[in-house]
C-alpha positions as CSV (number, residue, x, y, z in Angstrom):
1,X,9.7,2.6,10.6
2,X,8.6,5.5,8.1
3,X,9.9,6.7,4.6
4,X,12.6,8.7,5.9
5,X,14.1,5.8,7.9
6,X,13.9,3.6,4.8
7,X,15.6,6.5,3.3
8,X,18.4,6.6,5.5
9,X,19.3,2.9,5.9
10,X,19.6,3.0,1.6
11,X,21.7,5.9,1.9
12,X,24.2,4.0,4.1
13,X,24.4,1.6,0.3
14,X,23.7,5.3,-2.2
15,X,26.2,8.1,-2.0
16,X,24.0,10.5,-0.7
17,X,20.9,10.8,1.2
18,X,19.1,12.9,-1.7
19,X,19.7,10.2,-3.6
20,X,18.4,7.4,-1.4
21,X,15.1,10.0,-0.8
22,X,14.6,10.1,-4.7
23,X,15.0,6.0,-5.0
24,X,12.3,5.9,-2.6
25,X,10.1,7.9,-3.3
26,X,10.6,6.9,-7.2
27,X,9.7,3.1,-5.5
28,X,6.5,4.0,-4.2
29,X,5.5,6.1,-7.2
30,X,5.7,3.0,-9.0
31,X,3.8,0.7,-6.8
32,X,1.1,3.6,-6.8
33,X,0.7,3.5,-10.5
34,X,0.9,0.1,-10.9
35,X,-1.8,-0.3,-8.0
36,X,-4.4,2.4,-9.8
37,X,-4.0,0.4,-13.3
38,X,-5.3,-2.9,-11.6
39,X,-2.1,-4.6,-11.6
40,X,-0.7,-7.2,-8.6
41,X,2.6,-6.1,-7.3
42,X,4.2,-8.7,-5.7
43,X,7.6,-8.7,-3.7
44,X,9.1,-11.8,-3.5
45,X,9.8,-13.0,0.3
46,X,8.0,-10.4,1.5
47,X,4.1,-10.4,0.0
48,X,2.1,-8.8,-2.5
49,X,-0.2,-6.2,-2.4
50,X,-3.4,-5.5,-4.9
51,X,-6.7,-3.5,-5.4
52,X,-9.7,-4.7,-3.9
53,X,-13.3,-2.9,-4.7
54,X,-15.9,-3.8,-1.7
55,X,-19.5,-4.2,-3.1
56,X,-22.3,-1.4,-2.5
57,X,-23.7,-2.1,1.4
58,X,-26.2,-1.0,3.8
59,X,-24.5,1.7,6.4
60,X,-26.7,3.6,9.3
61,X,-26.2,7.3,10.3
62,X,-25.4,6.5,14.2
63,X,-26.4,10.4,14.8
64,X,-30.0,10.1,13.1
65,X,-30.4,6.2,12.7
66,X,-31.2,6.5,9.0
67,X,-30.1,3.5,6.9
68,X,-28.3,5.0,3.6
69,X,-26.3,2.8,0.8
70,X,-22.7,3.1,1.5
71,X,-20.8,3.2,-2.3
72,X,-18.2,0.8,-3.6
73,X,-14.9,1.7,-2.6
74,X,-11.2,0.7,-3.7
75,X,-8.6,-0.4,-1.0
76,X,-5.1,-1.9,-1.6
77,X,-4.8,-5.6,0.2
78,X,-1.8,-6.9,1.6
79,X,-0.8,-10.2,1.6
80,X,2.3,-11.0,3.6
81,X,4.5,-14.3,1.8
82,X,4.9,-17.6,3.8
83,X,8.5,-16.8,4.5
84,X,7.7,-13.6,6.1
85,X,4.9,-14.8,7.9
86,X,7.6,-17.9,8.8
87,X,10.0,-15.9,10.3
């Protein structure tokens, strides 16, 4: 399932499918911003998602073999909720 489906199963409940596409995309805009501002989104019965920042490491060019310093980076966890991961 992609955006577009979500988009159409909403607009089945919206009047129209414009609408449903803007409600969506209005969604995800949100959890992007809230995400970048360090905040914890969480969606009840379904999990909750936050920022996570990995520490500097050691890395190795495969091609040459050199060892280099890989840089911190920031990725979004998910965590699913006990009644998703339930059913």
């Amino acid at each position: 399932m992609n955006k577009n489906d979500v988009a159409k199963t909403l607009s089945n409940i919206l009047s129209s499918k414009k609408e449903a596409d803007n409600a969506v995309n209005r969604v995800f805009e949100e959890l992007k911003t809230a995400l970048k501002n360090g905040e914890k989104v969480v969606i009840t019965g379904f999990g909750s998602f936050n920022m996570l920042v990995t520490k500097t490491k050691k890395g190795r060019n495969p091609k040459t073999g050199e060892t280099l310093l890989i840089s911190p980076m920031k990725k979004v966890r998910f965590k699913q909720s006990k009644e998703f991961f339930d059913k």
